[in-house]
C-alpha positions as CSV (number, residue, x, y, z in Angstrom):
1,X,26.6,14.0,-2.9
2,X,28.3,17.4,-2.2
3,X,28.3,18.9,-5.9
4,X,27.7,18.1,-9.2
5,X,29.9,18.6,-12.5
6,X,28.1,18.1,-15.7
7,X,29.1,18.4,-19.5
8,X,26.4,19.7,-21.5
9,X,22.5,20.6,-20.0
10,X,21.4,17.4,-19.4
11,X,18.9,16.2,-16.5
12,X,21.1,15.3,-13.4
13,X,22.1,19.0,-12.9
14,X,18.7,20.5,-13.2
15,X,17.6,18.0,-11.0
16,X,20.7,18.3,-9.1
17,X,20.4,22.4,-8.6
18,X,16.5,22.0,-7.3
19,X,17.7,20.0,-4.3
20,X,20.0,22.6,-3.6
21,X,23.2,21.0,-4.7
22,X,25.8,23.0,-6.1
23,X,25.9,22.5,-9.9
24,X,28.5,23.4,-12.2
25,X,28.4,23.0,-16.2
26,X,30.9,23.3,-18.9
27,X,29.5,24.0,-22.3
28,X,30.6,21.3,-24.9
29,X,33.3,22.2,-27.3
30,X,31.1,22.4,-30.2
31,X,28.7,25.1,-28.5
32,X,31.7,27.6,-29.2
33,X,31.9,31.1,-27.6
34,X,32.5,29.7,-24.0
35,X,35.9,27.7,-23.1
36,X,34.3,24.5,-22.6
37,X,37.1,24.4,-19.2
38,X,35.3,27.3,-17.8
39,X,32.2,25.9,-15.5
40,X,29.1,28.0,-15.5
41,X,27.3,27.9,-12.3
42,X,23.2,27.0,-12.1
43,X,21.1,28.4,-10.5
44,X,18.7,26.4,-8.7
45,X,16.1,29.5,-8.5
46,X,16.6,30.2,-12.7
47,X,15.5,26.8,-13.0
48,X,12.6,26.8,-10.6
49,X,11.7,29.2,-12.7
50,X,12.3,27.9,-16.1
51,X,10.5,24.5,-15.5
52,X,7.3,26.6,-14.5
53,X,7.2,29.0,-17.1
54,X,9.4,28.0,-20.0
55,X,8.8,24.3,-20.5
56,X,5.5,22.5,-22.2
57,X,4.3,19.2,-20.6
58,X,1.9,16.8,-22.1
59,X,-0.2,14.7,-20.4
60,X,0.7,11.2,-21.6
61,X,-2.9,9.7,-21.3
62,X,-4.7,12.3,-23.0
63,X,-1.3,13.8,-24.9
64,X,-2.9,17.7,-24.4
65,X,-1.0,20.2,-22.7
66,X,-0.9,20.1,-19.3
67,X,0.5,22.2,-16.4
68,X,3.1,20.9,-14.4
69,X,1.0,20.3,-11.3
70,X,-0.5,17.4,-13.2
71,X,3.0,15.9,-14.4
72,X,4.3,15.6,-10.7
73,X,1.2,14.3,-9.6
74,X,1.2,11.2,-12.5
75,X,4.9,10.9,-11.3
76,X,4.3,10.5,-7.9
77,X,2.0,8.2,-8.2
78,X,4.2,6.4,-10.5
79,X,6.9,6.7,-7.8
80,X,5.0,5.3,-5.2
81,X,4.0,2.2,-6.9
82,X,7.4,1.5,-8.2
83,X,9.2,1.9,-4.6
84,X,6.1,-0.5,-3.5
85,X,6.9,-3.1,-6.5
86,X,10.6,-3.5,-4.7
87,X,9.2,-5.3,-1.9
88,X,7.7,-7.8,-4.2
89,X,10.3,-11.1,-4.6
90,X,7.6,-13.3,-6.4
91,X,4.4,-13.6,-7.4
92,X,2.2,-16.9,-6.6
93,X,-1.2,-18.3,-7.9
94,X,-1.3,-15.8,-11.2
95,X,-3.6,-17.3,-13.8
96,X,-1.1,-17.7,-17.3
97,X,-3.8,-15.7,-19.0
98,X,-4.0,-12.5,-16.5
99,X,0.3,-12.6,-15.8
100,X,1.0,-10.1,-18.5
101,X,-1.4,-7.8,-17.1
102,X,-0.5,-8.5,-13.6
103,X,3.7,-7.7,-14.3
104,X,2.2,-4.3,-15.9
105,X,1.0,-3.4,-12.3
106,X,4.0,-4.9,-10.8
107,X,6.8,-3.7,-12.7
108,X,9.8,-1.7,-11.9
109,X,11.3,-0.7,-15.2
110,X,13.1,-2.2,-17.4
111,X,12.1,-5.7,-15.3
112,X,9.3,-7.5,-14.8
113,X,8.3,-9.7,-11.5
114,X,9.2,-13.4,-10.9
115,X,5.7,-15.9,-11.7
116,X,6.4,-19.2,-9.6
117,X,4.2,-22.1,-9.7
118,X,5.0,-23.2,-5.7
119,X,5.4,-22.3,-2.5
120,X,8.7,-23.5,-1.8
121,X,10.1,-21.5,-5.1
122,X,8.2,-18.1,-3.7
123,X,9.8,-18.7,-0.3
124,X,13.0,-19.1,-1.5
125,X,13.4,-15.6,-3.6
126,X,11.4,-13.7,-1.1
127,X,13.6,-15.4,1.9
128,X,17.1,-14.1,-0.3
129,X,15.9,-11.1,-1.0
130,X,14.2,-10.0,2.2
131,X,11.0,-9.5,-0.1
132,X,7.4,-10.0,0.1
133,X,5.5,-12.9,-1.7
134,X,2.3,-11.5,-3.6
135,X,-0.3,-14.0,-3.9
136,X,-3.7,-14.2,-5.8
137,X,-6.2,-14.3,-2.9
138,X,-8.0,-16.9,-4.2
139,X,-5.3,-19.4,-5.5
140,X,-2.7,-20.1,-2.6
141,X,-0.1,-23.1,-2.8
142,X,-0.4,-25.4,-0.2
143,X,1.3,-24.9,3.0
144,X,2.4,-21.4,2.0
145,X,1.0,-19.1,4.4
146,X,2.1,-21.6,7.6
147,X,5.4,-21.4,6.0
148,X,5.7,-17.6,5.0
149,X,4.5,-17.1,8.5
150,X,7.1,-19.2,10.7
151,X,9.9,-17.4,8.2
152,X,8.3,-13.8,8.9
153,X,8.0,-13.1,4.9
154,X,5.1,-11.4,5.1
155,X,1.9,-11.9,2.3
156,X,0.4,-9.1,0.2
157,X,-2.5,-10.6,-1.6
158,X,-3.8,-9.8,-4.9
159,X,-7.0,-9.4,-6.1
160,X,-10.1,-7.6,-8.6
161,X,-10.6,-3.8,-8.3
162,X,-14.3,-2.6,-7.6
163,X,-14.1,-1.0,-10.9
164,X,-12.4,-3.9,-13.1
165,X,-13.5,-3.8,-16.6
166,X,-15.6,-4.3,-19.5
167,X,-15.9,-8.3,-19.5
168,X,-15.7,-10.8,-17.3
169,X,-12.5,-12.1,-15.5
170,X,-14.2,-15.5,-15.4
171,X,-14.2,-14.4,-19.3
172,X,-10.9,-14.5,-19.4
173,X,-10.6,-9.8,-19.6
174,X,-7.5,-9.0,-18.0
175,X,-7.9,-6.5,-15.0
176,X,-7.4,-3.0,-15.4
177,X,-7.8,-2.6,-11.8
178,X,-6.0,-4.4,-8.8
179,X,-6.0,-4.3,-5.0
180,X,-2.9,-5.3,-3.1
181,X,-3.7,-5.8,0.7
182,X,-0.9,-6.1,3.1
183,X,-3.3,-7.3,5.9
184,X,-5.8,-9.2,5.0
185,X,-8.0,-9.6,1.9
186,X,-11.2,-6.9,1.7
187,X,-14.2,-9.8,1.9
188,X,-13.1,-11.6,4.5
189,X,-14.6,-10.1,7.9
190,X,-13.2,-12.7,10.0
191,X,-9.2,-10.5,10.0
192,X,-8.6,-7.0,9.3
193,X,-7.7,-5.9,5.9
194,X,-6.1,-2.6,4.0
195,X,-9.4,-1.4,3.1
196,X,-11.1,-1.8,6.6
197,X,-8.1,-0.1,8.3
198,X,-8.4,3.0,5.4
199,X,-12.3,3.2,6.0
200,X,-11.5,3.4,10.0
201,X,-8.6,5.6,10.5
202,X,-8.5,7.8,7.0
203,X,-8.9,11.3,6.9
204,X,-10.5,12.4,4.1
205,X,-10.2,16.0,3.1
206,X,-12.5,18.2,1.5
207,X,-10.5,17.5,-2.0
208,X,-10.4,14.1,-1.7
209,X,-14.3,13.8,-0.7
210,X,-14.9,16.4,-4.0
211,X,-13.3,13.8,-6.2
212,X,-14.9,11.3,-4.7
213,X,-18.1,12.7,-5.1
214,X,-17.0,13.3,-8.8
215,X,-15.9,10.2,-9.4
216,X,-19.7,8.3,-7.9
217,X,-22.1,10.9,-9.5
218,X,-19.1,9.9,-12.9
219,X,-20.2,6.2,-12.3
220,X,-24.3,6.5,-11.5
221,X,-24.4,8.5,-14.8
222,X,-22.7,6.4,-17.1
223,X,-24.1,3.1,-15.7
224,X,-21.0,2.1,-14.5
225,X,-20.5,-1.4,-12.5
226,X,-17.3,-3.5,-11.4
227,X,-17.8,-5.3,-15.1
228,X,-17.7,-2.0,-17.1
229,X,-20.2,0.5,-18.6
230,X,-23.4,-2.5,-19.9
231,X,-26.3,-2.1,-22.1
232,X,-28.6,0.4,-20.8
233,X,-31.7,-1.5,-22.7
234,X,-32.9,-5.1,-22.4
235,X,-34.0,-5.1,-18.3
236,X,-37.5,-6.9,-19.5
237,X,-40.7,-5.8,-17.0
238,X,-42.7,-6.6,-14.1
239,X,-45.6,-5.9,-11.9
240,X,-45.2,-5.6,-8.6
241,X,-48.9,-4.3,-8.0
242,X,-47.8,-1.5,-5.8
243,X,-45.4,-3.5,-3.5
244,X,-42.5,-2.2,-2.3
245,X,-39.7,-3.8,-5.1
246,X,-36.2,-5.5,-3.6
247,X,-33.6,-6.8,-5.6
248,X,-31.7,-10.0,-4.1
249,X,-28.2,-9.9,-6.9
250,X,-27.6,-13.4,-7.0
251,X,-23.3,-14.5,-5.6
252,X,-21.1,-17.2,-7.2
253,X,-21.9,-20.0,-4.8
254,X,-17.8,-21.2,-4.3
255,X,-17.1,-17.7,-4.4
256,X,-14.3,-16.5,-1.7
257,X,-16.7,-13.6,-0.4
258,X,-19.3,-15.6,0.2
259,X,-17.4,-18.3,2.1
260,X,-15.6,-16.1,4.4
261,X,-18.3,-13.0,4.3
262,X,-21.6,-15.1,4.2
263,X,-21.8,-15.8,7.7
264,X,-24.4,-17.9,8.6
265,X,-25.9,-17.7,5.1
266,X,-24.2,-20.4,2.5
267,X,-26.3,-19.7,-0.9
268,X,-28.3,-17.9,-3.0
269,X,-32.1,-20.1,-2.4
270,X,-30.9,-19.9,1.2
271,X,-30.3,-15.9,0.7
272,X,-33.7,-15.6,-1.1
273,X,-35.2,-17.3,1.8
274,X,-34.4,-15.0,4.5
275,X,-35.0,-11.7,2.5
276,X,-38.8,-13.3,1.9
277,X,-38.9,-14.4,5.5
278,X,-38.6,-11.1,6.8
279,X,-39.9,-9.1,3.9
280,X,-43.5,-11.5,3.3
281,X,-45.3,-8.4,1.5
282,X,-42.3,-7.3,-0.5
283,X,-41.7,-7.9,-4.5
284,X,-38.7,-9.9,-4.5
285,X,-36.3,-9.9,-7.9
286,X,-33.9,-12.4,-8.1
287,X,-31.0,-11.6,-10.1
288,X,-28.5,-14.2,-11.5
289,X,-24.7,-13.2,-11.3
290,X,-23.2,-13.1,-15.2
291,X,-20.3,-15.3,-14.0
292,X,-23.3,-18.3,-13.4
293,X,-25.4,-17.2,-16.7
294,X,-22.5,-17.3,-19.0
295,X,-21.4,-20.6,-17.5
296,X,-17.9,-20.1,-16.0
297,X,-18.9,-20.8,-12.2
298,X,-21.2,-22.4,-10.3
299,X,-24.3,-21.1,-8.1
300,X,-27.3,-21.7,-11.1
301,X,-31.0,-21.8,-9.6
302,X,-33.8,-23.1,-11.2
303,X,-36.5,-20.8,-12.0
304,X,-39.0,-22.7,-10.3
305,X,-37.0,-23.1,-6.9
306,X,-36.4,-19.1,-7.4
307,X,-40.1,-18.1,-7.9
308,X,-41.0,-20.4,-4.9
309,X,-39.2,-17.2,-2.5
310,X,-39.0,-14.7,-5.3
311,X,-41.5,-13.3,-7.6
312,X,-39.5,-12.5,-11.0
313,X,-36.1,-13.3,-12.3
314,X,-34.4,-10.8,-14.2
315,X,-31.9,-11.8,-17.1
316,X,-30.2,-9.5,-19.7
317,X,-29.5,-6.0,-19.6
318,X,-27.5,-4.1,-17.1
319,X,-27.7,-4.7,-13.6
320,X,-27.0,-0.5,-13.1
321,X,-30.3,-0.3,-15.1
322,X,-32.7,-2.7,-12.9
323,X,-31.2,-1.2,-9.3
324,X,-32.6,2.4,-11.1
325,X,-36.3,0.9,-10.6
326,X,-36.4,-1.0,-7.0
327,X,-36.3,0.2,-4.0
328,X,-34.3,-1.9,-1.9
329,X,-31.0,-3.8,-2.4
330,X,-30.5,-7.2,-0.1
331,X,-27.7,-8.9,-0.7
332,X,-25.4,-10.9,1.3
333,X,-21.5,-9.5,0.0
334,X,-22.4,-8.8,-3.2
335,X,-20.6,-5.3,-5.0
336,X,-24.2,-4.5,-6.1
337,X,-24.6,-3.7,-2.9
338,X,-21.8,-1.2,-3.2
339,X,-23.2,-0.2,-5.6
340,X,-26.4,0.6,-4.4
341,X,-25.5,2.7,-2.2
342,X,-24.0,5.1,-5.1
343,X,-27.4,5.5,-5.8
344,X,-29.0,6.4,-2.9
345,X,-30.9,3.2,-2.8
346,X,-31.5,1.5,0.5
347,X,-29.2,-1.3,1.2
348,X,-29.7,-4.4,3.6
349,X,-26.6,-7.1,4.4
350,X,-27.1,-10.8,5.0
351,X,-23.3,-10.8,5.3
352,X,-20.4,-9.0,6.3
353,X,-19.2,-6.9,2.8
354,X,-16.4,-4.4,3.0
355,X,-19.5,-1.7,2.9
356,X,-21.4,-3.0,6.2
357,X,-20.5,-1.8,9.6
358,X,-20.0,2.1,8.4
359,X,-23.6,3.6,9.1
360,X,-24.7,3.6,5.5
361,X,-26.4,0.1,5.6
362,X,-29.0,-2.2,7.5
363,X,-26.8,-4.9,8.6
364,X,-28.0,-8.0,9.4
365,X,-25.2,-10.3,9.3
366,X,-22.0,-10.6,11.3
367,X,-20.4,-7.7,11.0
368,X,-17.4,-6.8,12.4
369,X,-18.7,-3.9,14.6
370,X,-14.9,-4.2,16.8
371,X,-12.7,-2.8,13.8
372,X,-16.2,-1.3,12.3
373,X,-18.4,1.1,13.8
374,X,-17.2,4.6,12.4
375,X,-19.9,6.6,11.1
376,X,-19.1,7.3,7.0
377,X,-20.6,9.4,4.3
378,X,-21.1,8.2,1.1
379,X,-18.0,10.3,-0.4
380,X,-16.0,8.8,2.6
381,X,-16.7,5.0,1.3
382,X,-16.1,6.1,-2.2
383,X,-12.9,7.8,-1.7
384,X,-11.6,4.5,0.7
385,X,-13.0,1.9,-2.0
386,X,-12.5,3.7,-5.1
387,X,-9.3,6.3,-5.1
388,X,-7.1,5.2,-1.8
389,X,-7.1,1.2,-2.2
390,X,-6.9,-0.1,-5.4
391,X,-4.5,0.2,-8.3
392,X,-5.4,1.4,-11.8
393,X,-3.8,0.9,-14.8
394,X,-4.6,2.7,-18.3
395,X,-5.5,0.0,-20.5
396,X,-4.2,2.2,-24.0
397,X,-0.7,3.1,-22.4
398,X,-0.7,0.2,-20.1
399,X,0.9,2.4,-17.5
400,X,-0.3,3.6,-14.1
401,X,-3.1,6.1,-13.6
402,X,-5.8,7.0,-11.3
403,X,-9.4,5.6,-11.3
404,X,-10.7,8.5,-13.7
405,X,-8.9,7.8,-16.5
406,X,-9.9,4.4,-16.2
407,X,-13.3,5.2,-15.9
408,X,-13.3,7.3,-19.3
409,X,-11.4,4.8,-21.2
410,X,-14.7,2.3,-21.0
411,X,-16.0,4.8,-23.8
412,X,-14.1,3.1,-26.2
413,X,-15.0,-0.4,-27.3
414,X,-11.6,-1.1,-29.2
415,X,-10.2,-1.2,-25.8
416,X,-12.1,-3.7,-24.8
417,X,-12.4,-6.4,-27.7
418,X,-13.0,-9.7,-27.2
419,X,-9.6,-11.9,-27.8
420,X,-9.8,-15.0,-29.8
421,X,-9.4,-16.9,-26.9
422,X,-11.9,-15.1,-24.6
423,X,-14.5,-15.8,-27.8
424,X,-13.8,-19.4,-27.1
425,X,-14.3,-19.4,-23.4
426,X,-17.6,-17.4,-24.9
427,X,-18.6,-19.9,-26.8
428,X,-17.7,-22.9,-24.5
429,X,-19.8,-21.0,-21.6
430,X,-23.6,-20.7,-23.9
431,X,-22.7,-24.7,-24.7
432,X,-22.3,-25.7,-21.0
433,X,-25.3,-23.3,-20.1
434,X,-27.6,-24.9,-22.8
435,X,-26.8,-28.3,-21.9
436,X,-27.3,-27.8,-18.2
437,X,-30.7,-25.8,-18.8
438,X,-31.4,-29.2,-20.8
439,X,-30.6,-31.4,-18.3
440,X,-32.6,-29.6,-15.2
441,X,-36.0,-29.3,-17.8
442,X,-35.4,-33.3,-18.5
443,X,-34.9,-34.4,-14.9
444,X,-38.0,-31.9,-13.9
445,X,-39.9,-33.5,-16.3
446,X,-38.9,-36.9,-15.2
447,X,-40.1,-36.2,-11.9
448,X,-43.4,-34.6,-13.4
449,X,-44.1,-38.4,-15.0
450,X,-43.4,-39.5,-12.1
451,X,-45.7,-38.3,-10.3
């Protein structure tokens, strides 16, 4: 483009006459005083000048005034996701309930992304388009990565945030928070992944490591975990006589991160036995993940095979209340562990999580230490898993933002209502748990009797 000739003061010159362009505008006939043949030049300095003086901007998430620093900050990061969302031909293994949420973080306005139920249907848009297929880690059609890889269409897989919502997905609460790895997938140690690659080659600034820091003291204060900001009361007692206190956060037994990340470790009791074995003295608390205790995946324990390693289960309340009163965190991949460390509480791997390998952990698990092995701070982790990875989107405006304004949005409940159908799925979980917890008490006493 050489020059630009525009009717009227409309948008294209201004942004026209910033690049330098030559602009030239003719004043509509109705404007009178000025032959409307004439052109008047512009100035690209006059408007330099006019946008940061003259002109009011509104931050559309908060909708106060703002300076324009802040605007072209929102707008390049809307720019950057949108020029990411064009490599995107399909997406694969989206959930029906989650796909309105998921073409939110995948749009490029005015059109939404292509949902496919197979392989074959992914490959072929992504293969005419010269696109990339994004997949939901944990649900991939047979025989599509073989094939995606012999056709070089590469994979960017989808999954949770760290910092996800208030609810359960299991629940059926739509993300507000999504990762898109172009390398691997974050919990499985065995390839490299987006995250791993940002945690060992970043550079983190002092303003990035500020708002990081920010953002984890933001997090610690309002009790914040991956499911949301939970009850503070409700974390019933114990006494450990004096004994040093570890929590063991209990993992969805089929869960993907435990598969891959587990290592030699394959469940919780199994878990539970090698924190007792080499911790005999401690006070063990075994702590049930919600997705088990509301009954929409598997991994439950009985109590009595628990308390045979551990010396108290904790149920109800908020998990960011029970890590403020123990000393220890051992976990095999679990995001508590994460989340730990945001407290300043020691943290011990059975696995290989995202977190391990960094210097802020005992590790004693399979951990990477090839791809791993750079010394982190606490801000450093933060800023990789928290601001630089994932994608955020602003569940009142349902458009793109930064973790912070996700994080304050979890002050308001209406946000976060229950749906009808995630009441059901409510309601259908407490039946399945009460009939299992009746089961396992009539087979125990079965073998009681029979004894």
């Amino acid at each position: 483009m050489g020059q630009v000739h525009e009717l009227g003061n409309g948008d294209i010159g201004t942004l026209a006459s910033l690049r330098g362009l030559p602009v030239w505008r003719y004043a509509l006939p109705q404007q009178g005083g000025t032959d409307h043949r004439e052109p008047t030049p512009l100035d690209g300095d006059t408007v330099l000048h006019g946008l940061l003086s003259d002109w009011h901007y509104i931050d559309p998430f908060d909708k106060r005034f703002t300076d324009i620093n802040n605007i072209i900050e929102i707008l390049t990061l809307w720019r950057k996701i949108i020029d990411e969302n064009r490599h995107i031909g399909a997406c694969v293994g989206m959930s029906w309930w989650k796909r309105g949420r998921i073409a939110d973080f995948l749009t490029i306005p005015p059109t939404s992304p292509r949902f496919v139920r197979s392989a074959a249907q992914a490959l072929r848009l992504c293969r005419e388009r010269g696109a990339s297929v994004a997949m939901w880690a944990t649900r991939v059609p047979p025989g599509l990565e073989e094939k995606a890889a012999k056709e070089n269409i590469p994979i960017w897989r989808v999954e949770d945030g760290f910092v996800r919502s208030v609810g359960l997905g299991s629940g059926l609460q739509v993300p507000a928070s999504i990762i898109l790895d172009k390398r691997g997938i974050y919990y499985d140690p065995a390839g490299p992944s987006d995250l791993e690659h940002i945690l060992a080659t970043a550079r983190f600034d002092p303003q990035l490591r500020q708002r990081a820091r920010h953002l984890g003291h933001y997090l610690v204060h309002k009790g914040i975990t991956k499911y949301g900001r939970a009850d503070q009361a409700g974390i019933a007692g114990w006494d450990s006589g004096g004994r040093r206190t570890i929590l063991v956060p209990g993992q969805v037994s089929d869960d993907q991160s435990v598969l891959r990340g587990g290592g030699r470790i394959r469940g919780n009791l199994e878990l539970l036995r090698a924190v007792r074995r080499h911790n005999p003295d401690a006070f063990i608390i075994y702590r049930p993940h919600p997705d088990v205790t509301s009954g929409y995946r598997s991994g439950a324990l009985n109590d009595k095979d628990v308390l045979s390693c551990a010396d108290h289960v904790s149920y109800g309340g908020s998990i960011a209340a029970l890590m403020e009163r123990v000393d220890e965190i051992h976990t095999l991949t679990s995001l508590a562990g994460f989340e730990g460390l945001l407290r300043g509480i020691r943290v011990v791997t059975y696995g290989g999580p995202f977190y391990a390998g960094w210097g802020l952990t005992t590790d004693m698990g399979d951990v990477p230490w090839s791809r791993r092995g750079r010394m982190l701070h606490i801000e450093e982790l933060v800023a990789g898993a928290l601001i630089l990875y994932p994608r955020y989107l602003d569940p009142l405006t349902r458009l793109p933002c930064e973790a912070e304004i996700l994080v304050n949005r979890f002050e308001d409940p209406a946000l976060w209502r229950p749906t009808p159908l995630m009441q059901v799925k409510t309601a259908y979980g407490r039946t399945k748990v009460m009939l299992l917890h009746r089961i396992s008490q009539g087979a125990w006493a079965s073998r009681s009797q029979s004894k």
